[in-house]
N, C-alpha and C positions, 0 to 999 in steps of 0.2 A: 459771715462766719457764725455757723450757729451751735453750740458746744450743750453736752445733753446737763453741764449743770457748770456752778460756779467751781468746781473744785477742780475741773474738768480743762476750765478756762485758764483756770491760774498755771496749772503744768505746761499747758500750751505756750503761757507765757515766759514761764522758765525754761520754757524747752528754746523760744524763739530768741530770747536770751545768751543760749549756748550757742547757737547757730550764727547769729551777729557776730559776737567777740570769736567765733574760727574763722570767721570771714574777713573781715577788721584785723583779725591778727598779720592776714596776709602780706598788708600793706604795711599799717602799724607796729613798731618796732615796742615790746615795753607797754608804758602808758596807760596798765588796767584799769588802774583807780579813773583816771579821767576817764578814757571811755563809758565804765562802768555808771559814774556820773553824769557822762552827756544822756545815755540811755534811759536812765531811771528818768530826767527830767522831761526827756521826749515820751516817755510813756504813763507820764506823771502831766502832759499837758503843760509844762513851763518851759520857761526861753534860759538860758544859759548865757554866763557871762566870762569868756576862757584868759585868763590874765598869763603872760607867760613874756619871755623876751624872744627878739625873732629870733627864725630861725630853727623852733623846736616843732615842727609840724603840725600848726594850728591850722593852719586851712587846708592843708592835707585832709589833716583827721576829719575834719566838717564834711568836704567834698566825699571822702570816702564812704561815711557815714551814708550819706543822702544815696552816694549809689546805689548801695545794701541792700538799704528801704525800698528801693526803687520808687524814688520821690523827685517831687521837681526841685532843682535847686540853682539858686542865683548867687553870686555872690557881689558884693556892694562893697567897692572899695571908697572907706571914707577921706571927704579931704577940705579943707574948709573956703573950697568955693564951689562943693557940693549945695545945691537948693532941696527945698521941699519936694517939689514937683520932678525935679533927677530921682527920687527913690518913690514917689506915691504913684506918677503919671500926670497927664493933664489935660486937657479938653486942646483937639485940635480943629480948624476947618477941613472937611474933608472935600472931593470934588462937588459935591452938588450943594457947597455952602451950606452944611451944618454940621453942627458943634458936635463931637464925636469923643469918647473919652479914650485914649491911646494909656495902653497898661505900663505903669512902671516896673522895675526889677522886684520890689513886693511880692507881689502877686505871683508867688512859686510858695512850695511847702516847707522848704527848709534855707532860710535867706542868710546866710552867711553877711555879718557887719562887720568888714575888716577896718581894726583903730578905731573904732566908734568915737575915741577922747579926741579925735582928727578933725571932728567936722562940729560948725556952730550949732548953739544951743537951738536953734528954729528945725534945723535938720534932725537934728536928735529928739527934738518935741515929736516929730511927723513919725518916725520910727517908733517910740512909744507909745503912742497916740495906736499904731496898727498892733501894737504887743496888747496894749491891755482891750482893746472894743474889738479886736481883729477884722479889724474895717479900716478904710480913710475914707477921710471926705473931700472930695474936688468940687469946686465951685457950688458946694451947697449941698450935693447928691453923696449918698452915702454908698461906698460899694465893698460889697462883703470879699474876703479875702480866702483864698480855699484853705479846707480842711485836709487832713491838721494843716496849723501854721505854726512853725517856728523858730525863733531868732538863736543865732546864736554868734553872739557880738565877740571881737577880742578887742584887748587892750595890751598895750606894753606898757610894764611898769616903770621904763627908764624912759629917759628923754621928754622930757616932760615941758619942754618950752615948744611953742605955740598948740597947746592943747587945750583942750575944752574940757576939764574934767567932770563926767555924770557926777549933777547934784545928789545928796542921798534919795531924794524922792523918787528917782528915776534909774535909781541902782536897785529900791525896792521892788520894780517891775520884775527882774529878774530872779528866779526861783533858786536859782544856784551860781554861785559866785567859785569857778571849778581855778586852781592854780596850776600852772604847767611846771614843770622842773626839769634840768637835766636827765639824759639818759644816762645810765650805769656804763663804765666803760665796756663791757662785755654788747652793750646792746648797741652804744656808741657803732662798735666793731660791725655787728650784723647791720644798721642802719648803711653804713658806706660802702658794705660788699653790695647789701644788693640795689643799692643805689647808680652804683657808677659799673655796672653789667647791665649787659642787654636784655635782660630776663623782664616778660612782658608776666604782668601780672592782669587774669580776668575776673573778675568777682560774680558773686551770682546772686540775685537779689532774692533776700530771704524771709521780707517782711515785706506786705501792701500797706497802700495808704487806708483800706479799710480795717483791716488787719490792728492798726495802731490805734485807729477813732474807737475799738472794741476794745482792747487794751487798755484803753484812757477813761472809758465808761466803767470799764472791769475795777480800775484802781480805786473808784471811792466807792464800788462796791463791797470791798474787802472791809473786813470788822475789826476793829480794835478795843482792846480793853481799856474798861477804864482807868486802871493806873498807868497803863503806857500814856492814854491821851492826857493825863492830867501831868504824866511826864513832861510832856513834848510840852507844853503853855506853861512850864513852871520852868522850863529851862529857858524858853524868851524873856517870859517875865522877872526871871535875876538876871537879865543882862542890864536893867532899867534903872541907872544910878539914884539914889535916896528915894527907893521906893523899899514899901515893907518886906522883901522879899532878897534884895538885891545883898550879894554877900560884899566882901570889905576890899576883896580885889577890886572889883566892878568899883565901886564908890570909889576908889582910889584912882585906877586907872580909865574910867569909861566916862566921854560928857557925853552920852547918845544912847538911848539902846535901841532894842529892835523892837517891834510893832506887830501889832497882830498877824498882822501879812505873814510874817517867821512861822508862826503856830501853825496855821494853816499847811507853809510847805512844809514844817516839820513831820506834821500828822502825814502828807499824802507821801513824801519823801519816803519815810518808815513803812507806810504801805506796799509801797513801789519797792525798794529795799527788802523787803519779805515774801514777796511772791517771784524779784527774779530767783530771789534762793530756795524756792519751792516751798515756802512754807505757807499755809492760809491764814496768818494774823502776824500782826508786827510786835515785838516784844522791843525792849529798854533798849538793848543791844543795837536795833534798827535805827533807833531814833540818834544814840550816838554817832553811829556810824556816818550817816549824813549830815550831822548838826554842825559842822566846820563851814560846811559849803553853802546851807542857808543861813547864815549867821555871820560869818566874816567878814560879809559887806552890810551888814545893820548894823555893827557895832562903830563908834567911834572913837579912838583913843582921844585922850588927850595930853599936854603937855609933857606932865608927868613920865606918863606910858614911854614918848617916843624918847625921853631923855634916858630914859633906862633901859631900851630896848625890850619893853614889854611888848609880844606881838598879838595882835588877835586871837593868833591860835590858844598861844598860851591862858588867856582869859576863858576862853571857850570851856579847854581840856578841865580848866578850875570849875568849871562848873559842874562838872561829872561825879 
């Protein structure tokens, strides 16, 4: 894809944008905000982490999404007698006695991790292990994984006995931490007419996989001002209890904050966030608008918080 300049690139982008979410709508009842969120992090180059209880169309929307794209996609249902080698691949004998490496479920472009808190922490290392190097390694050989690659894990927040819940260092992998919620009843309604009719729905794929690797090079092409970027690493930086920055909310309710990693996706986040809305730079606005989703899973309540029902968000919105 060759566009005769950057400004050129970004409408294309915004235009590809608008073309997703009519296509997505087909299917997808509702749901803007996530979608909108799963997109920016796909064209932001990060993995997604979709929290919601069943039942509200989580791997729906994932499946749907990859058709769009017209990308390869796997889905990996987790469960805790899942191994390493069930999701990376492994070395088998083949007929002339030698060692051969047979591909796991991985190795596709958009890998749906259904439960990820389902499956032990060695399964979950192997997963992260391909999120962050986008590689695994079998028996010592490193094997690269196609581009784009990426994850996008659910979790359910209830039911919480026998689960493995991702330590923070492995919730940091993920760029955005997206929450599902009920449908409206109005959408409830449209969800069950055209669910239980025979009505075939065909989609038409409206973005390539090169398409998106251009999109993903385009995003940290995009310029930001200095007071946005000193926004966006001032807004992590008060999340970080008895530090010189952190306000009395934070010190009161927070024992954790968030890490440079946040800054980072804040910045590309607000990028992304600004060019699907046609605009060529990110303003303050951008960087709110996202700063829930990178941010909710770096923060960690403590005692306090959960005794008064102080929720992340609310810590967040305090920081605005």
């Amino acid at each position: 894809m060759e566009f005769k300049s950057d400004v050129e690139a970004v409408d294309a982008l915004a235009q590809s944008y608008k073309d997703l979410k009519q296509e997505i709508a087909k299917v997808i009842v509702g749901q803007d905000e996530v979608v909108k969120a799963v997109i920016i992090a796909l064209f932001s180059n990060g993995h997604s982490l979709l929290v919601g209880v069943p039942g509200l169309a989580k791997t729906l929307l994932v499946s749907t999404i990859a058709d769009v794209l017209d990308l390869d996609f796997k889905r990996i249902q987790f469960t805790p007698d899942l191994m390493p080698s069930d999701i990376t691949g492994s070395e088998i004998l083949d007929e002339d006695r030698h060692f051969k490496f047979n591909r796991g479920p991985l190795f596709s472009n958009i890998v749906l991790a259904d439960e990820i808190n389902r499956t032990p922490p060695k399964t979950q290392a192997a997963l992260l292990e391909a999120m962050q190097e986008r590689s695994v390694t079998v028996s010592g050989t490193r094997h690269e994984l196609p581009k784009p690659f990426f994850v996008l894990a659910t979790q359910n927040p209830i039911e919480q006995e026998g689960t493995y819940p991702l330590p923070e260092a492995q919730l940091d992998r993920f760029m955005f931490n997206i929450p599902l919620d009920y449908p409206s009843y109005e959408e409830e309604v449209e969800v069950v007419k055209s669910t239980t009719s025979l009505q075939e729905i065909s989609l038409k794929h409206v973005v390539t996989a090169s398409q998106i690797l251009a999109y993903q090079q385009l995003i940290r092409k995009i310029p930001i001002a200095d007071n946005v970027l000193n926004y966006a690493v001032s807004l992590a930086t008060k999340t970080r209890p008895n530090t010189a920055m952190a306000t009395d909310k934070v010190n009161s309710y927070i024992s954790w904050g968030a890490g440079p990693r946040a800054s980072q996706y804040l910045v590309l986040g607000a990028k992304c966030h600004a060019a699907i809305k046609g605009k060529y730079s990110p303003d303050i606005e951008d960087v709110q608008q996202i700063a829930n989703y990178v941010l909710r899973h770096r923060i960690v309540r403590n005692y306090k918080a959960e005794a008064e029902g102080i929720t992340e968000e609310m810590v967040i919105k305090s920081l605005f």
